[in-house]
N, C-alpha and C positions, 0 to 999 in steps of 0.2 A: 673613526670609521663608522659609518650610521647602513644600517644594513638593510633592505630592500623587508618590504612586508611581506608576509608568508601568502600565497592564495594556495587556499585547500580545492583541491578538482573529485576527489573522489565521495561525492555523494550517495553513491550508489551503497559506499561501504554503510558511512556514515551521516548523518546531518547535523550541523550545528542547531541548538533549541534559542527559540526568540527567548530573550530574556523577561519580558512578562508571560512564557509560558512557564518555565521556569519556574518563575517564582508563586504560580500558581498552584504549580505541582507539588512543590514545596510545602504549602501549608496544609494543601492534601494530606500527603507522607504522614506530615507530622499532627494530623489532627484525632484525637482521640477517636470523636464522636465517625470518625467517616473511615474505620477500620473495617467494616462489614461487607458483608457480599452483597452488592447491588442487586443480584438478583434472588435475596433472600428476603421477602419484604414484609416478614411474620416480625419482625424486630424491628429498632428506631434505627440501627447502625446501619440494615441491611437499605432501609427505606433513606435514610443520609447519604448514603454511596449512590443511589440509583438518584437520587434530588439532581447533585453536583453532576453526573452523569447527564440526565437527559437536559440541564440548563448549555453544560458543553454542549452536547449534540443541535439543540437550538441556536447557539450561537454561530457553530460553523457553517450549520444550513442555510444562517441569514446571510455569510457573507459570501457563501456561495450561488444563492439565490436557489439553494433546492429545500428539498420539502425536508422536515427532521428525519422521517422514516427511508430517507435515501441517503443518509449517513452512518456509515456503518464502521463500529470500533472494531480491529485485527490486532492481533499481538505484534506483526510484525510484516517483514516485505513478503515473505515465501506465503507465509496466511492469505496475503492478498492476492497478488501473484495468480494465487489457486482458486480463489474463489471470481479474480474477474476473467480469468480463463474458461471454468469449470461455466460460470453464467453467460456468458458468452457464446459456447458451446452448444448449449442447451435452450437459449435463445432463438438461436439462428439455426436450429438443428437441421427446418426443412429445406435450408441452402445447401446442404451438404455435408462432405465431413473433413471440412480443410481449416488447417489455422498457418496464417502467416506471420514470422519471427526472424528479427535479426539475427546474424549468428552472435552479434557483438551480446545481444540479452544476457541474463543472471541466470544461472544454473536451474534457480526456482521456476525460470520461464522457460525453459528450453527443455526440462527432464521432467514432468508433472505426470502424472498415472494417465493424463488424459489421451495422452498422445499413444496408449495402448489401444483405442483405440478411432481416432482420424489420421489423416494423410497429412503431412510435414509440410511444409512449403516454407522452406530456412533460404534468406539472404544469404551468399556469400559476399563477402568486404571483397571486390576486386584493388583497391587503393585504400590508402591511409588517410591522405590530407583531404578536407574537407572542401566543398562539402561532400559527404562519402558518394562515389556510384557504388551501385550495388546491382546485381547480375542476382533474378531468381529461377534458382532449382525447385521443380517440383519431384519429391519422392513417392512413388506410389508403391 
């Protein structure tokens, strides 16, 4: 009995890593010389971390085609989350004070300090199956 291949859907939780990032990251980890804090640049290890760093950041600029200094590292989804919200926000400040969100969003998008103060405007999912309609509430 030969069993059907697995497909992963929840990337939201998780993502699989390419495997040449992987293995990049890997000799990172494991490199003596690039244990330093990148942003400590009074040392060789500090100034080695920040090397590797801004060659990353040049590399993904170019295949994004944006500039290095519009690439920006976050530890994680809610960091970011916050930070393209928050600029966002403050962006556009003199359009008002509305941000629009699925209700389907991540916790990190829908509960952020910001929305202490603008006005909500949340999707409700009226159906399931795709592709979704969706009905918007505005809350004032």
């Amino acid at each position: 009995m030969t069993s059907k291949p697995l497909i992963y859907l929840d990337y939201a939780a998780s993502t699989p890593v390419d495997p040449r990032v992987a293995a990049r990251m890997h000799e990172c980890l494991l490199s003596f010389e690039l244990q330093g804090n990148p942003s400590s640049l009074s040392h060789r290890f500090g100034r080695a971390a920040r090397e590797v760093i801004e060659n990353a950041r040049q590399h993904v600029s170019s295949a994004l085609g944006a500039k290095p200094v519009e690439i920006i590292w976050t530890s994680g989804a809610t960091e970011s989350d916050n930070l393209a919200l928050f600029g966002a926000a403050r962006y556009y400040a003199d359009r008002g004070k509305h941000i629009v969100s699925s209700k389907t969003e991540h916790k990190a998008v829908l509960e952020p300090p910001i929305y202490n103060r603008t006005k909500l405007a949340s999707y409700i999912q009226r159906r399931y199956a795709l592709p979704l309609r969706q009905k918007l509430f505005w809350f004032r």
